[in-house]
N, C-alpha and C positions, 0 to 999 in steps of 0.2 A: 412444453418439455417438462420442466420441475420447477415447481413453486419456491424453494431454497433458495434463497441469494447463493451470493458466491462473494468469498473474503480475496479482497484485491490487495493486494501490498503492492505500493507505491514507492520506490526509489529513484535516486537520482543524483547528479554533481549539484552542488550546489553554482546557483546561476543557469542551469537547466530550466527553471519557470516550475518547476514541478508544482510548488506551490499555487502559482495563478490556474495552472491546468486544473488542478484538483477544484479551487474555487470556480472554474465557470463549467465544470462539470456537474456542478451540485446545481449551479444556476439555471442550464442547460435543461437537465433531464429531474423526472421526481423518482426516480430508482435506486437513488445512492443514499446513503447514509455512511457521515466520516465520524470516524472512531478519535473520540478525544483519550489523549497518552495523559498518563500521570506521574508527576513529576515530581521531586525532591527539591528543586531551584525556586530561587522566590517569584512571583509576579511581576514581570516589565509593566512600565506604563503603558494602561490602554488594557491589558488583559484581565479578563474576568475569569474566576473557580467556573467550571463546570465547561466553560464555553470555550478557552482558548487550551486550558488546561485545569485538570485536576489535581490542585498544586495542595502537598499531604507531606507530613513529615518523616523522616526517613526510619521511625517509630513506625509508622502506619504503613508504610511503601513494605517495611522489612514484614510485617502483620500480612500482607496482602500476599507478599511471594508464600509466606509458609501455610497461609488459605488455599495455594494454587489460584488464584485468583485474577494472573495475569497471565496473559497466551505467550507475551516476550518482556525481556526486560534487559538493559545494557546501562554500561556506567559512563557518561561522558561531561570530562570538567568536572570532573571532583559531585557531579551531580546524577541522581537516577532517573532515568525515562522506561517509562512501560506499558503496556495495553490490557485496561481491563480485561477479561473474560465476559463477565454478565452483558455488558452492554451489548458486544459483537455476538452474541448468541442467542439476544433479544430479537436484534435487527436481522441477521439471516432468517431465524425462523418466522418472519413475518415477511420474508419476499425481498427486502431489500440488501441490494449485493452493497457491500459494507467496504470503505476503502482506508487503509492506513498510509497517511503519509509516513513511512519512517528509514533509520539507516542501514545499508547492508546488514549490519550486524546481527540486530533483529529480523529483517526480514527472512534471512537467512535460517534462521533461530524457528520460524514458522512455518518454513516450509518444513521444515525435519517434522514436526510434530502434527503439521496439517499439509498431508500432500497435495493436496486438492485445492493447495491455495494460489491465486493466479500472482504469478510477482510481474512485475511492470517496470521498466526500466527507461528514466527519459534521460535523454542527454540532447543537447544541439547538436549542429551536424558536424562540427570539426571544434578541435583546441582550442581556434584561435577565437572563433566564434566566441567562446566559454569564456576564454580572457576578456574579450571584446565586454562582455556581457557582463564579469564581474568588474569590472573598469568602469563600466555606463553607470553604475548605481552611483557612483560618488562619495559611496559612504567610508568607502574600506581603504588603508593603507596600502603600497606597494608592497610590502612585507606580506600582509592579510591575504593580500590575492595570489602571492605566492606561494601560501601556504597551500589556501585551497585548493588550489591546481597538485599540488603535490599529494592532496589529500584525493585526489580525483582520480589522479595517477595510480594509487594507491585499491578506490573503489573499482577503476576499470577491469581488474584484474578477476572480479566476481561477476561480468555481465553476462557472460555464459551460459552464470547458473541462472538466468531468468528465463521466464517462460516466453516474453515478446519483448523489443527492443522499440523506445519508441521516440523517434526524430522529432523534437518540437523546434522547427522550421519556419513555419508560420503557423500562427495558436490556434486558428480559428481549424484549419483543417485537423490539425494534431488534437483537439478537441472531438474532432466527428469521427476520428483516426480511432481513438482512444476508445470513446463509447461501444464503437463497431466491435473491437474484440473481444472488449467485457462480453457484449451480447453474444458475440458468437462461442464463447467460452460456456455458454448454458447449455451446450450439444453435443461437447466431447462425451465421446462415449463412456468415460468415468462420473459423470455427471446423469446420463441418464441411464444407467447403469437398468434399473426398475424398470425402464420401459424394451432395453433391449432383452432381459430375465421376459418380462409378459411377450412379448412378440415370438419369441423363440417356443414358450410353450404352447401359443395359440397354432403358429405354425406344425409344433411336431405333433395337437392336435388335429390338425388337417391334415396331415401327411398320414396318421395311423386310422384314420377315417377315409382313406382312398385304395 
């Protein structure tokens, strides 16, 4: 079909897994390539520049918006997150469909300016699940998980505007789930837009030849 990747935007509730999905989709298949965001906020322990984030000061981040030099960019906690351009337009043009993990806001933000970008929406299959799920980590307060949920409440209101909706139920399947529609997103006829333009004239070729 066409050699072009395709820019995947990834959202989700937090406690969704969206994250683990994204990590064994890379591990799964060699077609992805994840777009590291860059950020205003300092390094947690464990994170490395370039690899977890391209952590740049709000000097450099403000330099980069007036470049145009990022496809989205939103303000969260007092701090900036946004997605290069060069990198994502390295990796498409070399074949690999390119995935962002990031939040409605951005996503949103990309589809306006790149129609043609697939947004992906996971959630578990019910609330309670999602409580269930931010409760299992151990890490977070009753307060925290009440937040989230309320913040969730908040994002569900935009799943609409996504292109597929995707149940991560059991990972392993929501993983071969996931892949499947990337792939099949390479055929929409906006996508191969060139090949249905040559078909059409070879056709009307052979039609004014009969």
């Amino acid at each position: 079909m066409t050699n072009k990747g395709i820019l995947v935007v990834l959202s989700g509730f937090s406690g969704s897994g969206k994250g683990t999905l994204v990590k064994r989709l890379l591990e799964e298949y060699d077609n992805y390539a994840l777009s590291i965001s860059m950020t205003t906020r300092l390094p947690r322990p464990g994170e490395e520049h370039g690899k977890s984030y391209f952590f740049v000061t709000r000097e450099e981040f403000t330099s980069t918006i007036e470049r145009d030099g990022l496809l989205e960019y939103a303000q969260y906690c007092d701090n900036f997150y946004g997605t290069p351009k060069a990198y994502v337009e390295e990796q498409l043009a070399n074949g690999k469909d390119v995935i962002l993990e990031i939040e409605v806001q951005g996503a949103l933000q990309i589809k306006e300016k790149f129609p043609e970008t697939l947004l992906l929406f996971v959630t578990p299959p019910s609330a309670k699940v999602l409580k269930e799920r931010l409760a299992g980590r151990g890490t977070e307060t009753e307060e925290v998980i009440n937040k989230r949920m309320r913040r969730a409440a908040e994002e569900a209101d935009s799943m609409a505007l996504y292109d597929n909706i995707i149940v991560n139920d059991d990972l392993e399947a929501c993983v071969k789930y996931t892949h499947n529609v990337i792939q099949s997103a390479h055929s929409t006829p906006d996508r191969v837009s060139k090949l249905i333009v040559n078909l059409k004239e070879e056709l009307n070729g052979f039609s004014e030849g009969e």
